[in-house]
C-alpha positions as CSV (number, residue, x, y, z in Angstrom):
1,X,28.8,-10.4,107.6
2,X,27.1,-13.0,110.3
3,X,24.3,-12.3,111.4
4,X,24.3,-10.8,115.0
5,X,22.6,-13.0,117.3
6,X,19.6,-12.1,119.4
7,X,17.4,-12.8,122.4
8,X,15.0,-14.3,120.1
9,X,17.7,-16.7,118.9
10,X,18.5,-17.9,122.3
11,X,15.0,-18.4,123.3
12,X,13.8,-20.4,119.7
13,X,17.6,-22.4,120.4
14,X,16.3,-23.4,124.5
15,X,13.0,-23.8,123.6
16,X,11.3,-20.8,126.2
17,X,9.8,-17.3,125.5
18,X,12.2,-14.4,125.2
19,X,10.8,-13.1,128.8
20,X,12.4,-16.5,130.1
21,X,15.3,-15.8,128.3
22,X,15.6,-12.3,129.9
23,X,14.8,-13.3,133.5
24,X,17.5,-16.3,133.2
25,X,19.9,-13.8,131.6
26,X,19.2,-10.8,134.3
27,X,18.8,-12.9,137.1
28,X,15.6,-11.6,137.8
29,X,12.0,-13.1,137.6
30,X,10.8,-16.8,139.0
31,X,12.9,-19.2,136.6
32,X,13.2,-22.9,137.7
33,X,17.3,-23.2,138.4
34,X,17.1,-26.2,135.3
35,X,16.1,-23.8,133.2
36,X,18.0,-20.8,133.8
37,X,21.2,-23.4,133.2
38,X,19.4,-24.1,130.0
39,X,18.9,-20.6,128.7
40,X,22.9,-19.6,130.2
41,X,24.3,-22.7,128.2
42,X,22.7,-21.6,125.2
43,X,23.1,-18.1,125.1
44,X,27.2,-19.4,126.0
45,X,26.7,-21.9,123.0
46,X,25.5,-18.9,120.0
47,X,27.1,-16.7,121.6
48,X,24.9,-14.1,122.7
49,X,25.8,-11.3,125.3
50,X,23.0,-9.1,126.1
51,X,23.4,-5.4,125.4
52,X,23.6,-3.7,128.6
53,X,23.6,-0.1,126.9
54,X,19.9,-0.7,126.1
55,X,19.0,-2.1,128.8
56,X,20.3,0.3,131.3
57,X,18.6,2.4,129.0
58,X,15.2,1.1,129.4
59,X,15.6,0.4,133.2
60,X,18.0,2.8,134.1
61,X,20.3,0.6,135.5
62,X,23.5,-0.6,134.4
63,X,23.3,-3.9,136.0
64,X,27.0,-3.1,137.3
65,X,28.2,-3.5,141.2
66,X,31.8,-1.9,141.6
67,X,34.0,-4.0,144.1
68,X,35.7,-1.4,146.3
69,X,38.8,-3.3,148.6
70,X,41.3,-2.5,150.2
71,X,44.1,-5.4,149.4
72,X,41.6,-8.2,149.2
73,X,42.7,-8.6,145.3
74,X,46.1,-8.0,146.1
75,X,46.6,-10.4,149.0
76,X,45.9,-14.4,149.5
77,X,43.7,-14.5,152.6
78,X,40.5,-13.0,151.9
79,X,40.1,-14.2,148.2
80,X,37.1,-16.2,148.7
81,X,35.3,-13.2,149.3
82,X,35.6,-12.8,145.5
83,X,34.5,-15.8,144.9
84,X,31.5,-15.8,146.8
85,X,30.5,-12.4,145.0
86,X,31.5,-13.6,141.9
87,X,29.0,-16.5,142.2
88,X,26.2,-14.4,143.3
89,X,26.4,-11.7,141.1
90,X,26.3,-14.3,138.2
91,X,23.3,-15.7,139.4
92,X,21.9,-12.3,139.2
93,X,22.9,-11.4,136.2
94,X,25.6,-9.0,137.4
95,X,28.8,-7.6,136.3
96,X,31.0,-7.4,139.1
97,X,33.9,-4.6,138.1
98,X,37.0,-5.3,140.9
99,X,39.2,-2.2,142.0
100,X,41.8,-2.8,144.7
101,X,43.4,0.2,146.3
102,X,46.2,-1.5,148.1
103,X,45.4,0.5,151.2
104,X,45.5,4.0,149.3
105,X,43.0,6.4,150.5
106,X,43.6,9.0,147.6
107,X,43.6,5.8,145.0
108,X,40.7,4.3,146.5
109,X,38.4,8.0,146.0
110,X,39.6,8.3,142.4
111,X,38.5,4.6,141.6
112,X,35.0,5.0,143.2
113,X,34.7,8.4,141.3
114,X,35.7,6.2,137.7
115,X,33.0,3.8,138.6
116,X,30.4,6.1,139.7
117,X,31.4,7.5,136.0
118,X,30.5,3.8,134.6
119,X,27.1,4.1,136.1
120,X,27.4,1.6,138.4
121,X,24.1,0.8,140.2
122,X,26.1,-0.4,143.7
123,X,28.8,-0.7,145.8
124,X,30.4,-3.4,147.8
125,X,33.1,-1.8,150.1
126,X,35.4,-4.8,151.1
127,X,38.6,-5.0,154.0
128,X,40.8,-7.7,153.8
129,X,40.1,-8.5,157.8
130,X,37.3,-6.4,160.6
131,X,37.6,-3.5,160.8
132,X,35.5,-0.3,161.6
133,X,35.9,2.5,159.2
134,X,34.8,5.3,157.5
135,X,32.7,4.9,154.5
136,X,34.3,7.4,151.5
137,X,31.9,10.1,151.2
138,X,33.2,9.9,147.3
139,X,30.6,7.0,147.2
140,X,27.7,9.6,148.0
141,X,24.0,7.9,147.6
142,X,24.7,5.0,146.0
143,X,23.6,1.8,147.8
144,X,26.7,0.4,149.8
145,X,26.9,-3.1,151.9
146,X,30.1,-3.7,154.0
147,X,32.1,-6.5,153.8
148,X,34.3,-7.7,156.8
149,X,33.8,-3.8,157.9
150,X,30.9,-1.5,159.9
151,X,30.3,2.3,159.4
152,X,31.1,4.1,162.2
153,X,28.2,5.8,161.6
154,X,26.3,2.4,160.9
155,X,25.0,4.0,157.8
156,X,25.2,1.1,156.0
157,X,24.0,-2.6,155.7
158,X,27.4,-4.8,156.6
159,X,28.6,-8.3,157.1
160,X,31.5,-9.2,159.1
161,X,32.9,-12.8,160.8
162,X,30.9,-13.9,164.5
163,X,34.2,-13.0,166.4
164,X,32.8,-13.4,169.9
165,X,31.3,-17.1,168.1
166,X,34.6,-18.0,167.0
167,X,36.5,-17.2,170.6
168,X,33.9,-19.7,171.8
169,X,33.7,-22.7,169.4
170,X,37.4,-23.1,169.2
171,X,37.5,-22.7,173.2
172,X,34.6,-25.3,173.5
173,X,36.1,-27.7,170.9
174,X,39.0,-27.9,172.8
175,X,37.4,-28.3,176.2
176,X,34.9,-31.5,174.6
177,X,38.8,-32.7,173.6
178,X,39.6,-33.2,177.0
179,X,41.5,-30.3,178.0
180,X,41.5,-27.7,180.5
181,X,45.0,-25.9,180.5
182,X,44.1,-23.8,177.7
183,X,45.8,-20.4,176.6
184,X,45.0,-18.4,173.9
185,X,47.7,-16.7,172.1
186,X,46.6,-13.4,170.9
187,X,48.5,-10.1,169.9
188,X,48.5,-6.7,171.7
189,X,46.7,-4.3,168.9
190,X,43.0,-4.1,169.9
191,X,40.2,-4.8,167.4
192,X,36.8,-6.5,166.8
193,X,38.7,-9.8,165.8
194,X,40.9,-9.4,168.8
195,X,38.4,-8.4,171.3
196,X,35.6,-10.7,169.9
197,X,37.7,-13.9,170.2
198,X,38.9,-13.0,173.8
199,X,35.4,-12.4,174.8
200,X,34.4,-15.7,173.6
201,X,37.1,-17.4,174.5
202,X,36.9,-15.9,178.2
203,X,33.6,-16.9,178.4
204,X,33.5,-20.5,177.7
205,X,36.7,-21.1,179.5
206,X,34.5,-19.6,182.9
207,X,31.3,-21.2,182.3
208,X,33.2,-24.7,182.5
209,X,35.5,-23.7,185.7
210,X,38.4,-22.9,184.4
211,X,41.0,-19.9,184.3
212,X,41.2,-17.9,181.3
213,X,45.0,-17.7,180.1
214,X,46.1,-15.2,177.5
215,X,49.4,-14.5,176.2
216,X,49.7,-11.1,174.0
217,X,52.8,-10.3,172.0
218,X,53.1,-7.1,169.7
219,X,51.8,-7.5,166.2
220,X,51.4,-8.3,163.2
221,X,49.9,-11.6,163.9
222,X,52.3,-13.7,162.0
223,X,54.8,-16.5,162.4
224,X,56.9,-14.7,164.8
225,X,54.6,-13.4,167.3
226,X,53.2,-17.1,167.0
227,X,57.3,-18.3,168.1
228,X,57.1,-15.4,171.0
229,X,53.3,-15.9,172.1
230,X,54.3,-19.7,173.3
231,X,57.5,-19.1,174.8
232,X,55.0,-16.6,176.9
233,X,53.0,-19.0,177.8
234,X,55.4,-21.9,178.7
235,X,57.5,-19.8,181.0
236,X,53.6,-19.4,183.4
237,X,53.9,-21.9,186.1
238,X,52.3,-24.4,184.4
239,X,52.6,-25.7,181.0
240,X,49.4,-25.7,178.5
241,X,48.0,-28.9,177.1
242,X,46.5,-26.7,174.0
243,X,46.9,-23.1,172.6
244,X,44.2,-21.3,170.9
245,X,46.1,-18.9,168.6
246,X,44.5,-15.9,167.2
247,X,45.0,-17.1,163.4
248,X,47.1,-20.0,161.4
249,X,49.9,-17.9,160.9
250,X,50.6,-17.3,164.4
251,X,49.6,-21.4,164.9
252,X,52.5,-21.7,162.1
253,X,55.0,-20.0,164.8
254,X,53.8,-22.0,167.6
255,X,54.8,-25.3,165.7
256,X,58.3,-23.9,165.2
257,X,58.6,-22.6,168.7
258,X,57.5,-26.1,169.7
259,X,60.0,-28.2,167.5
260,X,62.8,-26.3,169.0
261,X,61.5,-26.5,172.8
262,X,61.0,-30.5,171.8
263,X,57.3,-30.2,172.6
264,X,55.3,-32.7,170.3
265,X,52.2,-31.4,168.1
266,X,49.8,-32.7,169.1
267,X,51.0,-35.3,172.0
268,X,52.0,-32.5,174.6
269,X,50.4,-29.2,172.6
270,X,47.1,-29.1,171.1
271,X,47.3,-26.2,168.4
272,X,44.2,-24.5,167.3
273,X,44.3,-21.6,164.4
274,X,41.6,-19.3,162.9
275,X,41.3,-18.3,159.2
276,X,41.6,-22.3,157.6
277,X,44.1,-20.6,154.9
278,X,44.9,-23.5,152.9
279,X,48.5,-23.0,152.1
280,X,49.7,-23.3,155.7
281,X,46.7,-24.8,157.6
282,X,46.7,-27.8,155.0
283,X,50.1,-27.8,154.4
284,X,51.9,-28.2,158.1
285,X,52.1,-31.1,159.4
286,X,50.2,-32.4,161.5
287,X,47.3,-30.7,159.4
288,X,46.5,-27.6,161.6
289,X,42.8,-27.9,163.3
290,X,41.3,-24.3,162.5
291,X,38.2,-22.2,162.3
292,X,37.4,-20.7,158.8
293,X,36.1,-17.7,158.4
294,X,33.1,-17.4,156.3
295,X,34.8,-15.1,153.3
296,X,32.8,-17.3,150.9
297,X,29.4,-16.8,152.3
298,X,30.0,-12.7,153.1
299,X,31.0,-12.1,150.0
300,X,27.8,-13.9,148.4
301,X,25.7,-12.5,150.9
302,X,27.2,-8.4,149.8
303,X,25.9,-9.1,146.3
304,X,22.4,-10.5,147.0
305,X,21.2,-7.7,149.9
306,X,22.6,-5.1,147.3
307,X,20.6,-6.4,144.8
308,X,17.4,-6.4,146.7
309,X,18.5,-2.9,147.6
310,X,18.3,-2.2,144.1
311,X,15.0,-3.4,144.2
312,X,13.8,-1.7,146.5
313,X,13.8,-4.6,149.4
314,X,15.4,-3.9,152.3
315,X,17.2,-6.7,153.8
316,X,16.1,-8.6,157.1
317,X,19.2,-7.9,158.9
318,X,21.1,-4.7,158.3
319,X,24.6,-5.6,160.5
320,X,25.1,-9.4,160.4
321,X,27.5,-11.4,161.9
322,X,28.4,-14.2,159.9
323,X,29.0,-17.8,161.6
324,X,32.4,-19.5,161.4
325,X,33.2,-23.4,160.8
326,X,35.2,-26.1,161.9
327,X,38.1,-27.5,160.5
328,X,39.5,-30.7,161.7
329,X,42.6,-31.7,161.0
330,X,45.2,-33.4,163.3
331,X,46.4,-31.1,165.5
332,X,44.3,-31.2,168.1
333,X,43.8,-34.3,170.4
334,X,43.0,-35.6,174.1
335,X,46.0,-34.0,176.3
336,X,48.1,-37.0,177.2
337,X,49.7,-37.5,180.7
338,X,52.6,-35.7,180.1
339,X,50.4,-32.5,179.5
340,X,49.7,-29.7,182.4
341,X,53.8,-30.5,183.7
342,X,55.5,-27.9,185.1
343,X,57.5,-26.3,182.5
């Protein structure tokens, strides 16, 4: 039988004490990034996995976060929230154990009670877009962050998109691009994504002189109410030289609507998205000038405040909002002169 290999293997094969071993390993401890790669490639190399029975014996912890969401698993937007948990919790030391509910209320309490039964030591609780909600009371005590959600109760430490930030750096972007017949194309089904964007969006177009226009269609916010929003806003009294829509897939709708009208993207219509979700915003053509949300960074940002929750640290900021980023791509340029005509 081979021999089974141990923590005093790993740190004889890298060359550093066992405790280095253990704080590379556990993500804990002060351990220059060089050498924690060190340790991790050679633990990879003998293939050693540490035995987290014992060690959530001797530290009563399980060194286990469950991954409570709603479709996030299920669906294509929100994946990179995964990612960016993924990322951190290895850095850490964590195992991250996914459940998806698909929207299930009664699915999602029996999952958090089977990984309450696994001992895990947090909980992320994950929405595939903003929303306010309701934290499951099957999750009891157990340290909780939000992700793309708050508590109505705002029991809870939570990161969710700048909304109001990303109504006013798309509105801004296209103001510095020369325009000033702008109309955001939004749907009618309030929300913090909704009303943030609006707000944003309603400031920026004031502070520079200039009369907010929105056109609201009924939801979902998909390529359809993207079509209907900008036959809206064409039939005003003047046509826009750039729309801000509420997300790519309506910005998917407005190039459509646009073909058939014979408007040219971008000579005579500016189009602006929000989400940058790759398969349409890369994909149309021109390349769709978008604002992406920061799924990445919340979903890093989950896994290290609950792991200084764990700790015992409370974190700096208990409800943050996350900034957005730019995305430029080609459908967004100077209004020409056949812009602002009357429709």
């Amino acid at each position: 039988m081979a021999k089974r290999i141990g923590i005093v293997d790993v740190a004889a094969a890298a060359g550093v004490s066992v405790t280095t071993v253990s704080h590379a390993l556990n993500g804990r401890g002060q351990v220059n990034p060089a050498t924690r790669e060190r340790v991790q490639r050679v633990a990879i190399e003998l293939g050693y996995a540490p035995n987290r029975i014992a060690t959530a014996l001797r530290n009563r912890r399980s060194g286990i976060i469950g991954f409570v969401s709603d479709e996030i698993a299920t669906t294509p937007y929100s994946g990179r929230v995964i990612l960016g948990a993924q990322d951190a919790a290895a850095e850490r030391g964590i195992l991250l154990v996914m459940v998806d509910s698909n929207g299930d209320p009664e699915v999602e309490a029996r999952q958090i009670l089977a990984l309450r039964a696994q001992q895990v030591d947090a909980i992320v609780y994950a929405r595939m877009y903003h929303q306010t909600v309701s934290v499951p009371s099957a999750i009891g005590e157990l340290p909780t962050v939000l992700v793309d959600a708050v508590d109505r109760h705002s029991t809870s430490p939570s990161v969710v998109p700048d909304e109001v930030g990303i109504g006013r750096d798309g509105t801004a972007y296209l103001i510095a691009m020369g325009h000033r017949n702008i109309v955001h194309l939004t749907i009618d089904d309030r929300g913090p994504g909704h009303d943030g964007r609006i707000v944003g969006y309603r400031e920026v177009m004031r502070a520079n002189g200039l009369e907010p226009r929105i056109a609201s269609v009924p939801s979902p916010a998909d390529g359809r109410a993207g079509f209907d929003a900008l036959r809206l806003a064409i039939s005003d009294t003047e046509r826009p030289t750039a729309v801000f829509c509420f997300n790519d897939e309506m910005a998917l709708g407005v190039y459509q609507s646009a073909r058939e009208l014979g408007i040219a993207v971008p000579g005579e219509l500016s189009v602006m998205g929000v989400d940058d979700f790759t398969p349409i915003a890369a994909q149309l053509r021109p390349g769709l000038t978008t604002i992406a949300l920061p799924h990445y960074e919340m979903g890093r940002w989950a896994i290290r405040t609950l792991a200084d929750l764990i700790d015992g640290v409370e974190p700096p900021e208990s409800h943050v909002r996350m900034p957005a980023g730019m995305v430029v791509r080609d459908s967004v340029v100077a209004p020409s002169s056949l812009g602002g005509i009357h429709a």
